[in-house]
C-alpha positions in Angstrom: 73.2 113.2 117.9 69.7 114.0 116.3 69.3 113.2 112.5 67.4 115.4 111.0 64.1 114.0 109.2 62.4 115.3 106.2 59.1 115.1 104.3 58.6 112.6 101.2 57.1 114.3 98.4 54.7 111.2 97.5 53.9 111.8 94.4 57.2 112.0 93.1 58.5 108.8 91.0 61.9 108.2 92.1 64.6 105.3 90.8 63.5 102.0 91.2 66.2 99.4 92.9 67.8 96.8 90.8 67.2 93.3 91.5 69.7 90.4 90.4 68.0 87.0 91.1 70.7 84.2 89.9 70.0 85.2 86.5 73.4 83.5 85.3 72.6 79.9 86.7 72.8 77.5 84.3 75.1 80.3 82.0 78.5 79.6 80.8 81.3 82.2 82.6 83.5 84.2 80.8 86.7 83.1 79.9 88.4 86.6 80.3 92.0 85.3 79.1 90.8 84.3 75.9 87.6 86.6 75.2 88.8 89.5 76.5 92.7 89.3 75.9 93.7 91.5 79.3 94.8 88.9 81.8 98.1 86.8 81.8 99.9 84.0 83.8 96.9 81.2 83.3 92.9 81.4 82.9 90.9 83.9 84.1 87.0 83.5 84.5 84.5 86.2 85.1 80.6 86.0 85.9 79.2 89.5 85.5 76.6 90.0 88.1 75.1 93.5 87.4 77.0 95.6 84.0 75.9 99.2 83.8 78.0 102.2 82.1 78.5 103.7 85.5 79.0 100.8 88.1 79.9 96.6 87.2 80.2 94.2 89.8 81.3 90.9 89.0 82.8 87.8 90.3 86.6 87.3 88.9 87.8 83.7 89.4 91.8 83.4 89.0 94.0 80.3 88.2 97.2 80.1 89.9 99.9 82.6 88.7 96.7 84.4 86.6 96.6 88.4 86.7 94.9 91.0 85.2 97.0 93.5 82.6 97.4 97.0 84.5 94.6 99.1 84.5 92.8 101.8 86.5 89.1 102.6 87.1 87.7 106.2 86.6 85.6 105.9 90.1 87.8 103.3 91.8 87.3 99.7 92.4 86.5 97.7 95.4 87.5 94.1 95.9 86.1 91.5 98.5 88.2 88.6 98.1 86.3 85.7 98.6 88.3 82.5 98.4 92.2 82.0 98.2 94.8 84.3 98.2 96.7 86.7 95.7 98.2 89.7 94.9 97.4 93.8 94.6 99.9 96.3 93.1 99.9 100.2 92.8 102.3 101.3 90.1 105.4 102.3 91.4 104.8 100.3 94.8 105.4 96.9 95.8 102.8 93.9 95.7 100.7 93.3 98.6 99.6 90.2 100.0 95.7 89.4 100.1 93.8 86.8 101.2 90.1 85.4 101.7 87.7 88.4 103.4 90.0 90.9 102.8 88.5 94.5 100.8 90.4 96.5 99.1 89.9 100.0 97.7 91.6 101.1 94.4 91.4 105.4 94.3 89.9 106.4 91.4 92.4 106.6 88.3 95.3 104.3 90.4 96.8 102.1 87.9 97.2 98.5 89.1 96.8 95.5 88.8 95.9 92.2 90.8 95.5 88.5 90.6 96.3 84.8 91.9 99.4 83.3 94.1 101.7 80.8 92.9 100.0 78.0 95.0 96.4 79.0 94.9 93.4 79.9 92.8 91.7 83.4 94.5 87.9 84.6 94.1 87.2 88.3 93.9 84.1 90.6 93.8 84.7 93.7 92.2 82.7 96.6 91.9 83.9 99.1 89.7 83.1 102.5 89.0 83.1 104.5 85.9 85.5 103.7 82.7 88.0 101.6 82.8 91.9 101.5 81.1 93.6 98.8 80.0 97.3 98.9 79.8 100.3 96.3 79.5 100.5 93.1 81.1 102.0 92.6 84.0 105.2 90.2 83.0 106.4 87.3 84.7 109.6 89.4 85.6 106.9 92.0 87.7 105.1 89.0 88.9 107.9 87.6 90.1 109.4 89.9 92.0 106.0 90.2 94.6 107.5 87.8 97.3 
């Protein structure tokens, strides 16, 4: 199928692309449970990558049992997990299991909430898009009731 090609206007000045360059080595991480006051179950630690008003992508380390509070994301959020294995949950569904590689796609405005197993710390990338809600924390009752 042919793609149809069309002519740069080369005097224009479009965007420029964003580069992050390991510009948090050497930088304390967050510690979301205590300086941010929306995660429960144990510590949660966050190393924000690129924050803008529109899009943040950051790297959300969870201790065992940790979790975020519920919440929902105007755009959506995508999540790579990248070590371990944990738990997502759509409000009024049941939790699902996910593990290292696995992506996820939150729809813009579903409340949910995810975080660590019992056994094992899990990594995330998320990339969010647009404002984000908090709401209540997920209790152990909820918590418990994902196996």
């Amino acid at each position: 199928m042919p793609v149809e090609t069309k002519t740069r206007d080369t005097g224009e000045k479009p965007p420029t692309s964003a580069f992050v360059t390991n510009g948090r080595a050497g930088v304390d991480s967050i510690n979301g449970t205590k300086q941010m006051g929306v995660f429960a179950g144990g510590q949660v630690y966050l190393d924000p990558i690129l924050m803008r008003k529109d899009i943040t992508i950051v790297h959300v380390n969870f201790e065992p049992c940790a979790r975020t509070h519920w919440h929902k994301h105007e755009g959506g959020q995508l999540l790579k997990v990248t070590a371990g294995s944990g738990w997502v949950c759509d409000q009024g569904e049941k939790p699902r299991r996910i593990s290292v590689g696995d992506i996820i796609w939150c729809p813009p405005d579903g409340i949910h909430w995810h975080g660590a197993d019992d056994g094992t710390f899990m990594s995330h990338e998320a990339i969010s898009f647009g404002r984000l809600d908090w709401y209540d924390p997920v209790t152990d009752e909820v918590y418990a009731a994902k196996t």
